[in-house]
Chimera marker file (.cmm) of the C-alpha trace (Angstrom):
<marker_set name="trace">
<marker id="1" x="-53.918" y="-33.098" z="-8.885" r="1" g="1" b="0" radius="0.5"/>
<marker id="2" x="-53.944" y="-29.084" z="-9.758" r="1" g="1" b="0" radius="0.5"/>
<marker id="3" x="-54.602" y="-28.744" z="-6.024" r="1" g="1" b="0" radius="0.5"/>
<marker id="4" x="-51.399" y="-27.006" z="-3.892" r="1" g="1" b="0" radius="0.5"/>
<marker id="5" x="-50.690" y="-27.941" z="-0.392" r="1" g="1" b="0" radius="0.5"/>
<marker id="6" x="-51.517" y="-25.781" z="2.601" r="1" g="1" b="0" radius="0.5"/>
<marker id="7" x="-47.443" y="-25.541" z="3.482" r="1" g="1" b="0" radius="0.5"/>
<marker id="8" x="-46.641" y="-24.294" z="-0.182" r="1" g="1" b="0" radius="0.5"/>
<marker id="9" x="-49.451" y="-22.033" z="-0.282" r="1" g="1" b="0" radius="0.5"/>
<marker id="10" x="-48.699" y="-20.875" z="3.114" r="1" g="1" b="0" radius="0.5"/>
<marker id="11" x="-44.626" y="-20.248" z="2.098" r="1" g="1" b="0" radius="0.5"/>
<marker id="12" x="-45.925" y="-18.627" z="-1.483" r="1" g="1" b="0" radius="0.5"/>
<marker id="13" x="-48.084" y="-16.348" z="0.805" r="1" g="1" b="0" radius="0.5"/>
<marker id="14" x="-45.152" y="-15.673" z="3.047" r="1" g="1" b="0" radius="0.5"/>
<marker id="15" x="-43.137" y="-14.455" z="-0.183" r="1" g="1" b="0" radius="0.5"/>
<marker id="16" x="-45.646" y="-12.459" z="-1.059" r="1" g="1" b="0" radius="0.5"/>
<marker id="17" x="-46.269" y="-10.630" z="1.785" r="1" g="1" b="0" radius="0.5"/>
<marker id="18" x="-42.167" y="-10.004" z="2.145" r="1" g="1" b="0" radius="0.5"/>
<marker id="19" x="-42.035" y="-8.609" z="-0.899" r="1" g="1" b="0" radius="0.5"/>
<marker id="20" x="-44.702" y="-6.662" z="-0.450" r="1" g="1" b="0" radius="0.5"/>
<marker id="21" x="-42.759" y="-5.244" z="2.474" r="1" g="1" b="0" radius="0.5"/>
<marker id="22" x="-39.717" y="-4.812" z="0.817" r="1" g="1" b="0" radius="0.5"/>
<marker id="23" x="-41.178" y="-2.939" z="-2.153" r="1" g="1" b="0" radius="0.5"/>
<marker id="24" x="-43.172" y="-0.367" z="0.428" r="1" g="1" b="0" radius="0.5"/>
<marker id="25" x="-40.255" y="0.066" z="2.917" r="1" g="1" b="0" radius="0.5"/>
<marker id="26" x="-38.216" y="0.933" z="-0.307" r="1" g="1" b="0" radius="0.5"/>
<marker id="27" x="-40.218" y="3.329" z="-1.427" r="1" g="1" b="0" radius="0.5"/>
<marker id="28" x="-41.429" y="4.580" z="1.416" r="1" g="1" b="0" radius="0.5"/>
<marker id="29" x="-38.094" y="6.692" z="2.097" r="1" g="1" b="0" radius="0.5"/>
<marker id="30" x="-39.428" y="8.651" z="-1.374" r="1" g="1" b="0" radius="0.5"/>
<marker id="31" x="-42.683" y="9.464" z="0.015" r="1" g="1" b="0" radius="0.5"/>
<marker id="32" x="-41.790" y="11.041" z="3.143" r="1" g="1" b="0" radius="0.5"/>
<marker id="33" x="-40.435" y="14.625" z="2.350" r="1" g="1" b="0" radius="0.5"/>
<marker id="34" x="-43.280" y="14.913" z="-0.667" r="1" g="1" b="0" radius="0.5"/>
<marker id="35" x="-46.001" y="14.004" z="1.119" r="1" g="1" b="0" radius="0.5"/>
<marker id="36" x="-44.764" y="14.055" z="5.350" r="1" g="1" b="0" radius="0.5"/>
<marker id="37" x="-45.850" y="16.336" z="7.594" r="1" g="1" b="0" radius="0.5"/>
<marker id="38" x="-43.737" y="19.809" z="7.883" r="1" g="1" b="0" radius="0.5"/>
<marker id="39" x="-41.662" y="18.482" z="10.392" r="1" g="1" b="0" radius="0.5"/>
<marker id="40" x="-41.115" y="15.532" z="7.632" r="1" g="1" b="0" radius="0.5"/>
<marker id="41" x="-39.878" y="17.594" z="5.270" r="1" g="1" b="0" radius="0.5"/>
<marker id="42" x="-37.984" y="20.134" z="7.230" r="1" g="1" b="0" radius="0.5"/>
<marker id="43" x="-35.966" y="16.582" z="8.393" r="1" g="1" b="0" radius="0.5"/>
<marker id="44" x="-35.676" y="15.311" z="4.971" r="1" g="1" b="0" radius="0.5"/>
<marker id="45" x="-33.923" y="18.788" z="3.829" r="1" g="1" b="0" radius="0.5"/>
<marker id="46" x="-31.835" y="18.339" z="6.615" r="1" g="1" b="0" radius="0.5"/>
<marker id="47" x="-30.544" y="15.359" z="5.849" r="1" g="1" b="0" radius="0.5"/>
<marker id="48" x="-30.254" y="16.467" z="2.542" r="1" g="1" b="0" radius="0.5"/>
<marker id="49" x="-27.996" y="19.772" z="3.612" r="1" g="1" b="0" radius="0.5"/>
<marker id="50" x="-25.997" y="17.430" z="5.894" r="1" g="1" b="0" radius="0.5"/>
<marker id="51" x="-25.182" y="15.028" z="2.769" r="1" g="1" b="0" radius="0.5"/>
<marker id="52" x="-24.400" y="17.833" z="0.578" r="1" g="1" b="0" radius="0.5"/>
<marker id="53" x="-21.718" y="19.335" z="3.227" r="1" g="1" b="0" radius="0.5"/>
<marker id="54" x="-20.691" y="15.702" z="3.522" r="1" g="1" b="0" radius="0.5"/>
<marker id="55" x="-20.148" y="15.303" z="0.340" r="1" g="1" b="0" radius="0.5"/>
<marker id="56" x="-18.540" y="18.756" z="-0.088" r="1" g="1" b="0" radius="0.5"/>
<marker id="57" x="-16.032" y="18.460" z="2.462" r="1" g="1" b="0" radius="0.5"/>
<marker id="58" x="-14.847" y="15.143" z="1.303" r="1" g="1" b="0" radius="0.5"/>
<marker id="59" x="-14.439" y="16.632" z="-2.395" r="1" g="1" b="0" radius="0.5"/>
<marker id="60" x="-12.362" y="19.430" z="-0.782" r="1" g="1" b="0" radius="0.5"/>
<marker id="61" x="-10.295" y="16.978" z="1.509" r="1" g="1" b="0" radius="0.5"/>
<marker id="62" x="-9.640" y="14.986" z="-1.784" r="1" g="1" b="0" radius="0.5"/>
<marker id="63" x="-8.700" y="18.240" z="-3.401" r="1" g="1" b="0" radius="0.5"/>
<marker id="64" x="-6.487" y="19.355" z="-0.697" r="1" g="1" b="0" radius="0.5"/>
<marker id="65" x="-5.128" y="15.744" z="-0.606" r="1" g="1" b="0" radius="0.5"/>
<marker id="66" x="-4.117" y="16.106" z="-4.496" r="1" g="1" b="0" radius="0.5"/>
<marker id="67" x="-2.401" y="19.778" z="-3.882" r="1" g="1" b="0" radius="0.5"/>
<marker id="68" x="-0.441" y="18.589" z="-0.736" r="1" g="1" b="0" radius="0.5"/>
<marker id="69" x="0.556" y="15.153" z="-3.354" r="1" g="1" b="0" radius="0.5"/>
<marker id="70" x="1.317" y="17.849" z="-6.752" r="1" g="1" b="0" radius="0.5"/>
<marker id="71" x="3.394" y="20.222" z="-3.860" r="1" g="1" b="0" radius="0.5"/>
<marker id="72" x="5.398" y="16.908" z="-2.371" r="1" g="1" b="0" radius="0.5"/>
<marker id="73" x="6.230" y="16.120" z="-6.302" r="1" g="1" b="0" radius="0.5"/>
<marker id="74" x="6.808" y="19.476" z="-7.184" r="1" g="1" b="0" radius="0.5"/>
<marker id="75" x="9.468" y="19.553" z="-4.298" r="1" g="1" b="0" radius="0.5"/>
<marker id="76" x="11.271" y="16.281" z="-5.353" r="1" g="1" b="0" radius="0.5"/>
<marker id="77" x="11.520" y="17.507" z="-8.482" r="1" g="1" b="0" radius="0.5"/>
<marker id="78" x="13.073" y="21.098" z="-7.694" r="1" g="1" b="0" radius="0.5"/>
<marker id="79" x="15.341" y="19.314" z="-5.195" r="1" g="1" b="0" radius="0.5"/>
<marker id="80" x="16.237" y="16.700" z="-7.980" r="1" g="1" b="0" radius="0.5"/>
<marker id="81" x="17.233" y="19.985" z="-10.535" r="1" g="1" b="0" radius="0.5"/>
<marker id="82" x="18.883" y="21.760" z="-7.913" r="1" g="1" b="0" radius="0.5"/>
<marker id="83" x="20.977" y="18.627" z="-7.023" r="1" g="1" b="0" radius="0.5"/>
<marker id="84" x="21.467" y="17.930" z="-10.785" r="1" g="1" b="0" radius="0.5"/>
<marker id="85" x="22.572" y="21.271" z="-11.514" r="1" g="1" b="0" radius="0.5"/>
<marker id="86" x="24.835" y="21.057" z="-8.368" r="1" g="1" b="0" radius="0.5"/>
<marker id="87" x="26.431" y="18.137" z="-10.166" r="1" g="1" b="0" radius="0.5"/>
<marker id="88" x="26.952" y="19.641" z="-13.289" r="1" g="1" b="0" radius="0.5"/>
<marker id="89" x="28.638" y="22.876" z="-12.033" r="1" g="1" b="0" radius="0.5"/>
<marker id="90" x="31.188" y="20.738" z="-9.922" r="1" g="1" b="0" radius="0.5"/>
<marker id="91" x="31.743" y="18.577" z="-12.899" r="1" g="1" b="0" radius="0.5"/>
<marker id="92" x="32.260" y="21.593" z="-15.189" r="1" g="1" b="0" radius="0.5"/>
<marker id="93" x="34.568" y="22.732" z="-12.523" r="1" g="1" b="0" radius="0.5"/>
<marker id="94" x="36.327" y="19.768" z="-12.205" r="1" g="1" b="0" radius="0.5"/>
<marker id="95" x="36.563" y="19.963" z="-16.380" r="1" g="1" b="0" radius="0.5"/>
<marker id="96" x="37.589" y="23.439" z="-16.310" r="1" g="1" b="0" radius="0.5"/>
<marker id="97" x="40.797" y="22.724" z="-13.675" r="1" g="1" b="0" radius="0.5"/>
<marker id="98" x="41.480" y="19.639" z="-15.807" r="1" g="1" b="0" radius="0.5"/>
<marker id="99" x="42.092" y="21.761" z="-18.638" r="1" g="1" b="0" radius="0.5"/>
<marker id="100" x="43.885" y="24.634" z="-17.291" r="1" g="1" b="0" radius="0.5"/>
<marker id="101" x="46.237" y="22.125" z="-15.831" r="1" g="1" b="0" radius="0.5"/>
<marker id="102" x="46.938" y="20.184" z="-19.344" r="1" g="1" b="0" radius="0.5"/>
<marker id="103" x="46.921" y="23.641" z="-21.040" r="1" g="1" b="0" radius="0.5"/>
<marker id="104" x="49.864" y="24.473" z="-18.466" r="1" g="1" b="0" radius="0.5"/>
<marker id="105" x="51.501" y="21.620" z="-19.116" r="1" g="1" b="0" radius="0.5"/>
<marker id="106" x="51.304" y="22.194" z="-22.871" r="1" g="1" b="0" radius="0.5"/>
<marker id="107" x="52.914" y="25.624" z="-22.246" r="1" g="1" b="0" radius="0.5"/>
<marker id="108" x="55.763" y="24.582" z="-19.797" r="1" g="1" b="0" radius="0.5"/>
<marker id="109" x="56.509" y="22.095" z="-22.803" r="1" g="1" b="0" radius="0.5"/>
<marker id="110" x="56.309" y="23.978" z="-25.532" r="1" g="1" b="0" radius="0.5"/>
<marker id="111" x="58.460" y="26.839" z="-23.880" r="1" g="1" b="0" radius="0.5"/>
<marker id="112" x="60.883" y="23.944" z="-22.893" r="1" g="1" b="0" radius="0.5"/>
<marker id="113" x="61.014" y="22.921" z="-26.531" r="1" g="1" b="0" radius="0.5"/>
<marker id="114" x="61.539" y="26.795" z="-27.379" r="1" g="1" b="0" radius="0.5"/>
<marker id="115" x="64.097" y="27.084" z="-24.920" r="1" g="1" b="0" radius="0.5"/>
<marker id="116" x="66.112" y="23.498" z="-25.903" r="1" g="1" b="0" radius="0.5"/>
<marker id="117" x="65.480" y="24.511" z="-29.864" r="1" g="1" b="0" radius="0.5"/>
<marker id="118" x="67.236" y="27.976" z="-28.729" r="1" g="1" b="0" radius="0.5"/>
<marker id="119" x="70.082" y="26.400" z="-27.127" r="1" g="1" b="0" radius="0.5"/>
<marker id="120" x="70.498" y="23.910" z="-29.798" r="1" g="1" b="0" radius="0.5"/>
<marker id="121" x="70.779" y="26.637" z="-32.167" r="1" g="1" b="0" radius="0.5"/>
<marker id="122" x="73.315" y="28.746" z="-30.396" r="1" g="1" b="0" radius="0.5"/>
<marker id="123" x="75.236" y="25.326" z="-29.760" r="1" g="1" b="0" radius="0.5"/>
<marker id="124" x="75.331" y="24.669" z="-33.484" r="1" g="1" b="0" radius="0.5"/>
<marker id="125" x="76.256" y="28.416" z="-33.784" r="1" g="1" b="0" radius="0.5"/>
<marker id="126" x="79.337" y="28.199" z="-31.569" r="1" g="1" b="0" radius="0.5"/>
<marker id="127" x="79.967" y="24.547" z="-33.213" r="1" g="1" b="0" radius="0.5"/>
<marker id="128" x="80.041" y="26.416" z="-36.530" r="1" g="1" b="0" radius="0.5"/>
<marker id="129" x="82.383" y="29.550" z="-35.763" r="1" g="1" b="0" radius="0.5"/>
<marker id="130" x="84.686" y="27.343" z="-34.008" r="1" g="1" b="0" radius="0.5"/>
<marker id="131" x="84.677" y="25.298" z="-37.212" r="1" g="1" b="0" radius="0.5"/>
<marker id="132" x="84.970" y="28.282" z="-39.556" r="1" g="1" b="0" radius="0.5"/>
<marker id="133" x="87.624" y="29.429" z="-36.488" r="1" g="1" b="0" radius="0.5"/>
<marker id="134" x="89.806" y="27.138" z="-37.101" r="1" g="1" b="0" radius="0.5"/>
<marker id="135" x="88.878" y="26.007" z="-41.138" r="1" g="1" b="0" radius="0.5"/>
<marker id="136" x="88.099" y="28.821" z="-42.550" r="1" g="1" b="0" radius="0.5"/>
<marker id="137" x="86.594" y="28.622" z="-46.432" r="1" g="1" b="0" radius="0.5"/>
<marker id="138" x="88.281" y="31.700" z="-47.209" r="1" g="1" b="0" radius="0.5"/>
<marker id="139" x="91.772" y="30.417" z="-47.278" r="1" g="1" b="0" radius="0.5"/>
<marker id="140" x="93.359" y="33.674" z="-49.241" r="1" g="1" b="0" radius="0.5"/>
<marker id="141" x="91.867" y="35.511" z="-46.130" r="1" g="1" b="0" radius="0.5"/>
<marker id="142" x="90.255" y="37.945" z="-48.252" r="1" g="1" b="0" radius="0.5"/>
<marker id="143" x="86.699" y="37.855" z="-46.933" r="1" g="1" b="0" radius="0.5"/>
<marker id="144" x="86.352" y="39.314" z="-43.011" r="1" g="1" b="0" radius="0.5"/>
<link id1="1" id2="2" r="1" g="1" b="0" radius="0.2"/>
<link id1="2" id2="3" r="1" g="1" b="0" radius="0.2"/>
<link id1="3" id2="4" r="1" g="1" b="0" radius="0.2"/>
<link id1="4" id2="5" r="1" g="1" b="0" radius="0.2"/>
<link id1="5" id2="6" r="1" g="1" b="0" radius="0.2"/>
<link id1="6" id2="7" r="1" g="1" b="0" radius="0.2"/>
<link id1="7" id2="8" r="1" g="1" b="0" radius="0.2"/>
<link id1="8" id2="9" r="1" g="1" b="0" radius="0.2"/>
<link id1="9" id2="10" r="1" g="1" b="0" radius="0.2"/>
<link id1="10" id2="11" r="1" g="1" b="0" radius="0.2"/>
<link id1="11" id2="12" r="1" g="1" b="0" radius="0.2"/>
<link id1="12" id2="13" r="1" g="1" b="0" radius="0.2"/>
<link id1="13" id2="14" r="1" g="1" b="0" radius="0.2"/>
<link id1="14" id2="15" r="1" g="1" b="0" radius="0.2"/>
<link id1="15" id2="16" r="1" g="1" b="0" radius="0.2"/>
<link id1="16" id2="17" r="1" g="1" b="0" radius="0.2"/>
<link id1="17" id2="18" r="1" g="1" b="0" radius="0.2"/>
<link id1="18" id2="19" r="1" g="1" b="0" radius="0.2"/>
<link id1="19" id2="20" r="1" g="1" b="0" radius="0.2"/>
<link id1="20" id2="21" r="1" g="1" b="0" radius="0.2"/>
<link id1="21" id2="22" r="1" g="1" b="0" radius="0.2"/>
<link id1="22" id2="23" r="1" g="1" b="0" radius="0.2"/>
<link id1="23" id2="24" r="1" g="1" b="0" radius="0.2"/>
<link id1="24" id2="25" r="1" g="1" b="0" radius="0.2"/>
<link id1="25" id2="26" r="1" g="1" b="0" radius="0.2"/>
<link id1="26" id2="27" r="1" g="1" b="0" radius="0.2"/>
<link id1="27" id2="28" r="1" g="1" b="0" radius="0.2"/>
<link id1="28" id2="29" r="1" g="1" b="0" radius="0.2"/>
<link id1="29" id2="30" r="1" g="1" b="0" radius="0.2"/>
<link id1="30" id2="31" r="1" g="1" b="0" radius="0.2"/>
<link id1="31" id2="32" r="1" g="1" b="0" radius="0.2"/>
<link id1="32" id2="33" r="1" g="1" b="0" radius="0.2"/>
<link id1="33" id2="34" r="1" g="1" b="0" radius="0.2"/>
<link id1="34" id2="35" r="1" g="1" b="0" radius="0.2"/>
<link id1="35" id2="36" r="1" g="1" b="0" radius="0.2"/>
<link id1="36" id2="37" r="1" g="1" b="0" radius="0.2"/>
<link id1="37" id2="38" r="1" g="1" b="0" radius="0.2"/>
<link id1="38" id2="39" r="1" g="1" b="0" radius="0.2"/>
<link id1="39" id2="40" r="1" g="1" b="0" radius="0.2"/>
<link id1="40" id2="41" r="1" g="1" b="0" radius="0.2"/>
<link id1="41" id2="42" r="1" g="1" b="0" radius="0.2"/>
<link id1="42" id2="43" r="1" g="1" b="0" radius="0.2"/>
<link id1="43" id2="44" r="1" g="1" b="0" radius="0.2"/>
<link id1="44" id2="45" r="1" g="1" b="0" radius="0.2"/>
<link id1="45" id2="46" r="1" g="1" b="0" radius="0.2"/>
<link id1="46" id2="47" r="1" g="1" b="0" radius="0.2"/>
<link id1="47" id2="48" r="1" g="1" b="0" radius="0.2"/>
<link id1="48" id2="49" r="1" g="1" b="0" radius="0.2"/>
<link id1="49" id2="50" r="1" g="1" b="0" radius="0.2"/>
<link id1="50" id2="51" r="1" g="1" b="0" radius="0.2"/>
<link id1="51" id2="52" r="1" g="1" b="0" radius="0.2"/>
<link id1="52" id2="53" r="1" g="1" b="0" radius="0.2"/>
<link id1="53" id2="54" r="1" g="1" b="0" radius="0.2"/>
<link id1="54" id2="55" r="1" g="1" b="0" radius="0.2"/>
<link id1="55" id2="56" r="1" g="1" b="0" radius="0.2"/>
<link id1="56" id2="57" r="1" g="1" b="0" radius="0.2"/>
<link id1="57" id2="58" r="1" g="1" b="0" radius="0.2"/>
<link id1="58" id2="59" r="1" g="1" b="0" radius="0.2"/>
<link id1="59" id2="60" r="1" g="1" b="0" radius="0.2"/>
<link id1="60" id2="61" r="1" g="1" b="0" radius="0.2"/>
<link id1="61" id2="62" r="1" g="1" b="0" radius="0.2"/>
<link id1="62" id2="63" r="1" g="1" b="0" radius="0.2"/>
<link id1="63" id2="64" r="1" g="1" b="0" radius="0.2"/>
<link id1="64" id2="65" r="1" g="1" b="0" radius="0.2"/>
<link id1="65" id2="66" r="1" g="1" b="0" radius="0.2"/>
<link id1="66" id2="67" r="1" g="1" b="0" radius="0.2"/>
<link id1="67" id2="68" r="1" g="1" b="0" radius="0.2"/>
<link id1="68" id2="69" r="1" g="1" b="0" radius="0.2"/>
<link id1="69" id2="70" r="1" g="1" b="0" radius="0.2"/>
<link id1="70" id2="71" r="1" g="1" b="0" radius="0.2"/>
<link id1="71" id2="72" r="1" g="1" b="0" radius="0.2"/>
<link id1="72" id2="73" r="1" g="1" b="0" radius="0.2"/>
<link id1="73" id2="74" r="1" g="1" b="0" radius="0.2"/>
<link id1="74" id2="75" r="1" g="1" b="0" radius="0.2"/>
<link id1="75" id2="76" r="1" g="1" b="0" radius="0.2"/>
<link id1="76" id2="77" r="1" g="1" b="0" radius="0.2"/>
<link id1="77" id2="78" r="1" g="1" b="0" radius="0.2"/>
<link id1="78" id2="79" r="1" g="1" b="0" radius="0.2"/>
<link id1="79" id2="80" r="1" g="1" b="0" radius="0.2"/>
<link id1="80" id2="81" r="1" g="1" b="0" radius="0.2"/>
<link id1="81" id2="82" r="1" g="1" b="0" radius="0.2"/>
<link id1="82" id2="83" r="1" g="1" b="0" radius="0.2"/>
<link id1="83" id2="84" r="1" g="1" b="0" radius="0.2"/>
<link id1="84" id2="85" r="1" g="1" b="0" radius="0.2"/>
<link id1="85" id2="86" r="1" g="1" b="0" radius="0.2"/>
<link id1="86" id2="87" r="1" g="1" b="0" radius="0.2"/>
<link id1="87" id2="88" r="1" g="1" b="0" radius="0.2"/>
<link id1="88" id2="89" r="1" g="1" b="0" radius="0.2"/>
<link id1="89" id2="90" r="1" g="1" b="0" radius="0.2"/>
<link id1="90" id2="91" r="1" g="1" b="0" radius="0.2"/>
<link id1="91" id2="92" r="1" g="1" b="0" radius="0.2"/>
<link id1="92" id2="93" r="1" g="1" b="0" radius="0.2"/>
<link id1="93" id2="94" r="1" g="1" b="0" radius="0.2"/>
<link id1="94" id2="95" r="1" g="1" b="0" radius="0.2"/>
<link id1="95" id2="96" r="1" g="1" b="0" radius="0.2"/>
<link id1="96" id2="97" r="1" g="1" b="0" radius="0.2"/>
<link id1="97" id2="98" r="1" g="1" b="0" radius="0.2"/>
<link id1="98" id2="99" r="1" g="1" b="0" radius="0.2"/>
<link id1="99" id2="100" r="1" g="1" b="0" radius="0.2"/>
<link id1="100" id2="101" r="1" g="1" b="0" radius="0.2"/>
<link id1="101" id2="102" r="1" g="1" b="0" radius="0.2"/>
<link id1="102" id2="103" r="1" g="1" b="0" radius="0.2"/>
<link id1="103" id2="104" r="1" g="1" b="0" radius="0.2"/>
<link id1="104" id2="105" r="1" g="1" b="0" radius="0.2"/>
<link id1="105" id2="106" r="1" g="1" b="0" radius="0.2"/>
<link id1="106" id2="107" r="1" g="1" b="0" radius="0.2"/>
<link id1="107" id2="108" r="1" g="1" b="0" radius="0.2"/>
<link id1="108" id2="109" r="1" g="1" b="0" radius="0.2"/>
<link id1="109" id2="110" r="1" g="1" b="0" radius="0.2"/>
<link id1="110" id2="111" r="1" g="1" b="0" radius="0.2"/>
<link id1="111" id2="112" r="1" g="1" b="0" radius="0.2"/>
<link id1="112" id2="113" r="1" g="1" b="0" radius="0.2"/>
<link id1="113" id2="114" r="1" g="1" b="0" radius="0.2"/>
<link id1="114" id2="115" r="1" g="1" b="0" radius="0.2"/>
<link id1="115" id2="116" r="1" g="1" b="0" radius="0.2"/>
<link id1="116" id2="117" r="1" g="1" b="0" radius="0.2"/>
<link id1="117" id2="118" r="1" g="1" b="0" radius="0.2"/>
<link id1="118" id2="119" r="1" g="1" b="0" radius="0.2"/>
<link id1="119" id2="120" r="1" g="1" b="0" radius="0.2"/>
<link id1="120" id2="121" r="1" g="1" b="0" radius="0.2"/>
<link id1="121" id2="122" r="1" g="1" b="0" radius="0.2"/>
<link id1="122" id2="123" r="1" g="1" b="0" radius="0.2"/>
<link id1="123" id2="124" r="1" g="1" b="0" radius="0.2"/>
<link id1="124" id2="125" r="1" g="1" b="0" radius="0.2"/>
<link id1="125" id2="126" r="1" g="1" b="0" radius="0.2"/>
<link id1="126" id2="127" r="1" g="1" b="0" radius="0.2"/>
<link id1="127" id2="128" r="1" g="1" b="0" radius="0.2"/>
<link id1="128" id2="129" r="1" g="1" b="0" radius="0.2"/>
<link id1="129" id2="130" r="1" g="1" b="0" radius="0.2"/>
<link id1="130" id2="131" r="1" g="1" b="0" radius="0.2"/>
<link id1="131" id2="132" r="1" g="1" b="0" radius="0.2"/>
<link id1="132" id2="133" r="1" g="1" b="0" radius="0.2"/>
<link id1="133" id2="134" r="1" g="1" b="0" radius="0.2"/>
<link id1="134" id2="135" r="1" g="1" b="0" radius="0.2"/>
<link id1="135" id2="136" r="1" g="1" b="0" radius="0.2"/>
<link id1="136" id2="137" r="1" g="1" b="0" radius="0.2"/>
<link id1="137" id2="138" r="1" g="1" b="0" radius="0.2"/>
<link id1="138" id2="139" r="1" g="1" b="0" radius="0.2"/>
<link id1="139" id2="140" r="1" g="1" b="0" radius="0.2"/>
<link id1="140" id2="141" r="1" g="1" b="0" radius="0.2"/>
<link id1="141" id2="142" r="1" g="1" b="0" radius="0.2"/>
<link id1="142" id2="143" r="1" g="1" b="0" radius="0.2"/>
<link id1="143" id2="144" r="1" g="1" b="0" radius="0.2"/>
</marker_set>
C-alpha cells in the first residue's frame, strides 16, 4: 500500500527535474562573469557599464524633470506676486483719488461755511448799525 504509481512518480520526477532547472538557470547568470571565459566577463562589464549609464541618465532626466517642474512653479508664483502687487498699486491708487476727492470736497465745504459764516456776520453787522442807526442807546447823544 506504501507503493507510488508509475504516473505520480513520473510527475514528482518531472518537478524535480524543473526545479532543478530553474534553480541552475537562476544562478547561472551569477556564475558567468566570475568564472566565464574573458570574453564572458568583458560582456558581463558591459552590460554592467550600459546599466549604470542607464540608470544614470534616467536619474538625470528625473532631475531635469524636477528643475523644469520647481522653474514652471517658480514662474506661477512670480507672475501671481507681480499680478498681486499690480492689484494692490491700482487699488491704492484708486484709494488715494478717493481721498483727495472727499478731502476736496471737505475743503470747498468748509470754505463755503467760512464764506456763509462771514457773510452772516457782516449781515448781522449791517442789521445792527442800522438798528443802532436808527435806535440809538445813547439817547443824550453824548457817546460818538
Amino acid at each position: 500500500s506504501l507503493e507510488t504509481p508509475d504516473v505520480h512518480q513520473h510527475n514528482h520526477q518531472r518537478t524535480l527535474i524543473m526545479q532543478r532547472r530553474e534553480h541552475y538557470r537562476y544562478h547561472q547568470v551569477w556564475r558567468k562573469p566570475f568564472y566565464g571565459t574573458s570574453n564572458e566577463r568583458e560582456e558581463y562589464r558591459k552590460e554592467l557599464r550600459e546599466q549604470l549609464k542607464r540608470q544614470m541618465e534616467e536619474k538625470c532626466a528625473a532631475i531635469k524633470l524636477q528643475l523644469a517642474n520647481k522653474i514652471k512653479e517658480a514662474e506661477t508664483l512670480r507672475e501671481a506676486d507681480r499680478l498681486d502687487l499690480a492689484s494692490e498699486r491700482e487699488q491704492r491708487i484708486q484709494h488715494s483719488k478717493a481721498m483727495a476727492v472727499y478731502r476736496d470736497e471737505n475743503k470747498r465745504l468748509m470754505e463755503q461755511s467760512w464764506r456763509d459764516r462771514a457773510l452772516t456776520r457782516s449781515q448781522e453787522a449791517l442789521n445792527e448799525r442800522e438798528l443802532l442807526r436808527l435806535n440809538p442807546i445813547n439817547w443824550s447823544g453824548t457817546l460818538k
